[in-house]
C-alpha positions in Angstrom: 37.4 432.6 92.2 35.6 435.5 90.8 35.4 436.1 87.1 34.7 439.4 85.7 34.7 440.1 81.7 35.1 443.1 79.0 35.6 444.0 75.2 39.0 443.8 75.9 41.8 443.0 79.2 41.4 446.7 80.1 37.7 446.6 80.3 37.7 443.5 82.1 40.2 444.8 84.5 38.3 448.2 85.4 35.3 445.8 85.6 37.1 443.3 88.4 38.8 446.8 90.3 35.8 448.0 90.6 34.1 445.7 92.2 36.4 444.9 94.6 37.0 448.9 95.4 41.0 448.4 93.8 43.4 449.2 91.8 43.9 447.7 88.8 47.8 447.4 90.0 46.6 446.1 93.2 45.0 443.1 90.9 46.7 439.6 89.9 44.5 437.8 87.1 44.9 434.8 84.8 42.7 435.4 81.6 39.6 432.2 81.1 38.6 433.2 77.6 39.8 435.3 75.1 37.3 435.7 71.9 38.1 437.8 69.0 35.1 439.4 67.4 34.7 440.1 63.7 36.2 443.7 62.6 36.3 444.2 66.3 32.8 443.6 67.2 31.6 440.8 69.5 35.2 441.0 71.3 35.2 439.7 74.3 37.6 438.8 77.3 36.9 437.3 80.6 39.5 437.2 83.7 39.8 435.4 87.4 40.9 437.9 89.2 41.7 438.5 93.0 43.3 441.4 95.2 45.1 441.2 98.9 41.4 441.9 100.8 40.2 438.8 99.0 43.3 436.4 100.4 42.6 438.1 104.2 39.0 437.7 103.6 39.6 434.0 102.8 41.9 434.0 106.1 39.5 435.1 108.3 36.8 433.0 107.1 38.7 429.6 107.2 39.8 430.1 110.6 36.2 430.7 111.6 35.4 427.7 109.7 37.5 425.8 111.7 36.6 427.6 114.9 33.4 427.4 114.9 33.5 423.7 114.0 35.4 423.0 117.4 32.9 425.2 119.6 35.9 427.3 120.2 35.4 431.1 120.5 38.2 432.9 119.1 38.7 437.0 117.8 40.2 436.9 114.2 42.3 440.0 112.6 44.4 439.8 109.5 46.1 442.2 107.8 48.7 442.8 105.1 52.3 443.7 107.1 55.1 444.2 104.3 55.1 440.9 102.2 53.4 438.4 104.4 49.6 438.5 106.1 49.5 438.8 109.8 46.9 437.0 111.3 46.3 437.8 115.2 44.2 435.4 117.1 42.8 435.6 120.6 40.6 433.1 122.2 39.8 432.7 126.1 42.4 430.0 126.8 45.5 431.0 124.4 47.6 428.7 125.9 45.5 425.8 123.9 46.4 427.3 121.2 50.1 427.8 121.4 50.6 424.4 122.3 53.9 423.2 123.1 56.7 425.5 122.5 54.5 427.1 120.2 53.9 424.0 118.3 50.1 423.9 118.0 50.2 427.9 116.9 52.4 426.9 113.9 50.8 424.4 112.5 48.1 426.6 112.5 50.0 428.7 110.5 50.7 426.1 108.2 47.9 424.5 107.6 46.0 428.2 107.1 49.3 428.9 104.7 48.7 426.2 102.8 44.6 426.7 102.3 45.4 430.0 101.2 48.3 429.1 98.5 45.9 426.3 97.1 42.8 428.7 96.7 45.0 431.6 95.2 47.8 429.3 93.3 50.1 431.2 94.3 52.9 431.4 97.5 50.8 432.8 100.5 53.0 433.8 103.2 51.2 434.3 107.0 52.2 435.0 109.7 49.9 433.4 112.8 50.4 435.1 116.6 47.7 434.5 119.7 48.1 437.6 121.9 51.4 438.9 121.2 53.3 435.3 121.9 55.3 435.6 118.4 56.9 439.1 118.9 57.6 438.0 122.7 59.7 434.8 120.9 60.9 436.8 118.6 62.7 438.9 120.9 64.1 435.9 122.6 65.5 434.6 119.6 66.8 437.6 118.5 68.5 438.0 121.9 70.2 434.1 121.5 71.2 434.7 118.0 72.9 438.1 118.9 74.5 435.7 121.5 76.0 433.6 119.7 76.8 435.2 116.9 79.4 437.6 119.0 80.3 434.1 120.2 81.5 433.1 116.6 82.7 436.8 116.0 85.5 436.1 118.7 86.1 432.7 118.6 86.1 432.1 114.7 83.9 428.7 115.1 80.7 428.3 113.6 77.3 427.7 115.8 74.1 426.6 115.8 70.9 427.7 116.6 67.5 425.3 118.3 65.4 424.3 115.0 62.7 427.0 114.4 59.6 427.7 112.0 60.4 429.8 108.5 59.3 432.8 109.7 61.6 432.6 113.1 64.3 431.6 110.8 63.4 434.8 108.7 63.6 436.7 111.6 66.7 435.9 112.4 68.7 436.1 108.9 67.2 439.8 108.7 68.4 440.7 112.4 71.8 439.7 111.6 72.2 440.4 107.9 74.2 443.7 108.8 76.3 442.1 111.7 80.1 442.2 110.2 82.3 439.1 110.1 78.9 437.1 110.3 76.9 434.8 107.6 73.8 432.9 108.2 72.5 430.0 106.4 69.5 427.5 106.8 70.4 424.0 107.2 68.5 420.2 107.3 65.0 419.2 106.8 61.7 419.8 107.9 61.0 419.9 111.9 64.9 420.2 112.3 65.6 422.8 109.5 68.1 425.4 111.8 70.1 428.4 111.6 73.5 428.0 111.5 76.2 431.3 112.3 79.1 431.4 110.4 82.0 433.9 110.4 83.1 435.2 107.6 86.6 437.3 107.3 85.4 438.7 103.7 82.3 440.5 105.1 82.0 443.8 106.9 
């Protein structure tokens, strides 16, 4: 990660902004030295520092990586969409790259999730769809969750949904947060974690 230094945080800040054509608000930084001069001479501070365009840029670049190491020819775009990155892939066989119910396409996403969380130490949350498949599934689920929850609005009893990925499950939980008489929860581990519908007399 970059490093970027000044008399003081402010300096060093301005410094790391500028360079990377920012914000200083748009900045998160973790200060590497901190030296206090003598009657305020000699001060110095020096700070790692990175903004959203370096996490996409790290995105694309790892895919590429990876891309390029397989022979495979895919088109990269990544952008910043409310508080996770989108990354859109398109390659001349997608269906590769879905796999399996989508299975290959989210490990994908996992795998690119985690790279990006180690480099930056922080939570990284992405987003991975190959020409349009997620919003297509999206719509699918959102149409058998709507299902079923009007399902447990009538009949009282709880249900639940097929195992899906976080960001599905996200999906979901927002699509139905207004719905009244209905609660959503996440349940069980891993490969099998699931949305479960319950109703709920206190909320309307």
């Amino acid at each position: 990660m970059e490093k970027y230094s000044g008399k003081n945080l402010n300096e060093a800040l301005a410094a790391a902004a500028a360079a990377k054509g920012c914000r200083v608000d748009e900045l998160t930084y973790t200060t590497t030295e901190e030296k206090q001069g003598l009657f305020g001479f000699g001060s110095r501070v020096e700070i790692e520092a990175y903004c959203d365009n370096d996490i996409r840029d790290f995105i694309v670049d790892y895919l590429k990586k990876y891309f390029d190491g397989i022979h495979m020819n895919v088109e990269i775009d990544c952008y910043k969409e409310d508080y996770y990155f989108k990354i859109c892939l398109d390659a001349d066989n997608n269906a590769i790259l879905i796999g399996k119910n989508g299975q290959t396409l989210t490990d994908i996403n996992t795998v690119v999730k985690a790279a990006a969380s180690g480099m930056f130490k922080k939570r990284v949350m992405t987003v991975t769809d190959i020409n349009g498949y997620k919003e297509d599934k999206y719509a699918k689920e959102r149409a058998a969750a709507l299902r079923a929850a009007k399902s447990v609005q009538r009949t009282k009893i709880k249900a639940s949904l097929d195992p899906m990925p976080n960001d599905e499950r996200k999906v979901i939980h927002s699509y139905l947060a207004n719905m009244p008489n209905i609660r959503t929860e996440s349940e069980g581990d891993g490969k099998n974690r699931h949305i479960t519908i319950i109703y709920d007399e206190n909320k309307h």
